[in-house]
DRENDO-1510 file (C-alpha; in Angstrom, 1 decimal, always signed):
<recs>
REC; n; res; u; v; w
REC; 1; UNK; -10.7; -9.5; -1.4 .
REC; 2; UNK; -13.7; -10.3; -3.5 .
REC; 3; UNK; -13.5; -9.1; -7.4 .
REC; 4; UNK; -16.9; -7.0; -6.7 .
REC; 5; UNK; -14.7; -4.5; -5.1 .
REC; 6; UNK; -13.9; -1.8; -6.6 .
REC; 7; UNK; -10.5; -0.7; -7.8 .
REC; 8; UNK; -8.4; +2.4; -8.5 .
REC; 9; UNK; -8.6; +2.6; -12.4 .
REC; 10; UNK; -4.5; +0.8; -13.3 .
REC; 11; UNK; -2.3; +2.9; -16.0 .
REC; 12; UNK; -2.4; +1.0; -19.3 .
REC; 13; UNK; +1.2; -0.3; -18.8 .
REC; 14; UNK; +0.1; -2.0; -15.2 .
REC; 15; UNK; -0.1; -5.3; -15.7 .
REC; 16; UNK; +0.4; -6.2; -12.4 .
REC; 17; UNK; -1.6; -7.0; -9.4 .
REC; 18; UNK; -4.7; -4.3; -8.6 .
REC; 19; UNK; -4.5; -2.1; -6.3 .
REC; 20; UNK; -7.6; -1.2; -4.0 .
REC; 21; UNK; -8.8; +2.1; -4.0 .
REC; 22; UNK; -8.3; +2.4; +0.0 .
REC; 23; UNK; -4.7; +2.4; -1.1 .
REC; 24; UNK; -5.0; +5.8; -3.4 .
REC; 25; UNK; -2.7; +8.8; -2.0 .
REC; 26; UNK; -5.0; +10.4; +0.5 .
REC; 27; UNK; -6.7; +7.6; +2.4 .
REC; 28; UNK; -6.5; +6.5; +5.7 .
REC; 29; UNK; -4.8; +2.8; +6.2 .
REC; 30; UNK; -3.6; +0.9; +9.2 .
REC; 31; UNK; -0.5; -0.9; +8.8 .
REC; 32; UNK; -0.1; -4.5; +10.7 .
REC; 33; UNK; +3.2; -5.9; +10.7 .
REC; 34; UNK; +3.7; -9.2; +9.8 .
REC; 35; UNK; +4.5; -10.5; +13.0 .
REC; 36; UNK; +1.4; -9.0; +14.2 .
REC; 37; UNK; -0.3; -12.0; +12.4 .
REC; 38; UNK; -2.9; -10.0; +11.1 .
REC; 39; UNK; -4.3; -8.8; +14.5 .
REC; 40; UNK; -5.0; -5.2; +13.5 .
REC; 41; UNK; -5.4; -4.2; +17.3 .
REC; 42; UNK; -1.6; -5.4; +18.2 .
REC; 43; UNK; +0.1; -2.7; +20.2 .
REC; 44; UNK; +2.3; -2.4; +17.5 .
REC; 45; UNK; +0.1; -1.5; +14.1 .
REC; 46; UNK; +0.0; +1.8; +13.0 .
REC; 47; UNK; -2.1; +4.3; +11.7 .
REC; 48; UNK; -1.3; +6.5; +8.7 .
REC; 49; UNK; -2.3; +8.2; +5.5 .
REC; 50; UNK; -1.1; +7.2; +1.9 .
REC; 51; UNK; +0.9; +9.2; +0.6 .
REC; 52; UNK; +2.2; +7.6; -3.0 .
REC; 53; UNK; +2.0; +3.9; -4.7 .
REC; 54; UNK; +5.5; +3.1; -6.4 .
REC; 55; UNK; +4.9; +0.5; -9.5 .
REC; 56; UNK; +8.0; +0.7; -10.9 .
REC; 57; UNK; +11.9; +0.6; -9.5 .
REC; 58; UNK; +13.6; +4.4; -9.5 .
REC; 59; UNK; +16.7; +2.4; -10.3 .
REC; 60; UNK; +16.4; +1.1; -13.6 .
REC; 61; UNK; +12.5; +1.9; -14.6 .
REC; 62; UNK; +10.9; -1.9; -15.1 .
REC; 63; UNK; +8.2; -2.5; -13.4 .
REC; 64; UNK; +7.7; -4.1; -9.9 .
REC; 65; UNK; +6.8; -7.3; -8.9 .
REC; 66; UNK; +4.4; -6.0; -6.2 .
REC; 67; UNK; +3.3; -1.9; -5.8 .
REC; 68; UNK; +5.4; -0.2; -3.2 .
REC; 69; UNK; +2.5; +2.1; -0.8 .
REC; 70; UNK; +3.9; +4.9; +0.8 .
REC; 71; UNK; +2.6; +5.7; +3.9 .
REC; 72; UNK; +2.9; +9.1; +6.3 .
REC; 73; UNK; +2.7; +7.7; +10.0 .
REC; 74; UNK; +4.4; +10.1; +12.2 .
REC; 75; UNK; +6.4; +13.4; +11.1 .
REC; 76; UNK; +6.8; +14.1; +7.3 .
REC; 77; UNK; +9.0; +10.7; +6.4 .
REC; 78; UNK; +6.6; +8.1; +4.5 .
REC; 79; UNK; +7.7; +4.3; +4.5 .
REC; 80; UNK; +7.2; +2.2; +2.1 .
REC; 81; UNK; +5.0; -0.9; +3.0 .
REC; 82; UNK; +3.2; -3.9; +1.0 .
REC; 83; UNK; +0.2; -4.6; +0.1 .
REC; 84; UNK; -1.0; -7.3; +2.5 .
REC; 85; UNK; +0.7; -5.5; +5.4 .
REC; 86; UNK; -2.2; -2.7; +4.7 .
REC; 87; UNK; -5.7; -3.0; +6.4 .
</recs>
């Protein structure tokens, strides 16, 4: 993703990796697994909505390596899913 793109304003205390605005709670995302390699039409990608973004662990508070994006596909359960495996 180019830089020109625009992104979801970070809290001060992110300093990790930015996270597109497609990825606010709300918006619509298709997930592609990674065996899918990519291939967003695979029988086996999903559509869903996002329901939260997860930047730091519930177990001890520090921050994430990578954002955790919640995502509603079927039913009221959200799973959590990376990044990259978001189109």
């Amino acid at each position: 993703m180019s830089e020109s793109h625009s992104y979801r304003d970070r809290p001060s205390w992110w300093d990790g990796p930015k996270i597109p605005k497609r990825f606010a709670p709300g918006e619509h995302v298709r997930y592609v697994p990674y065996h899918a390699n990519g291939d967003a039409s695979h029988p086996d990608c999903e559509n869903g909505v996002v329901t939260s973004i997860r930047t730091h662990s519930p177990v001890d508070g520090k921050p994430l390596d990578e954002p955790i994006i919640f995502v509603r596909f079927r039913g009221d359960t959200s799973q959590g899913c990376k990044m990259d495996q978001l189109k």
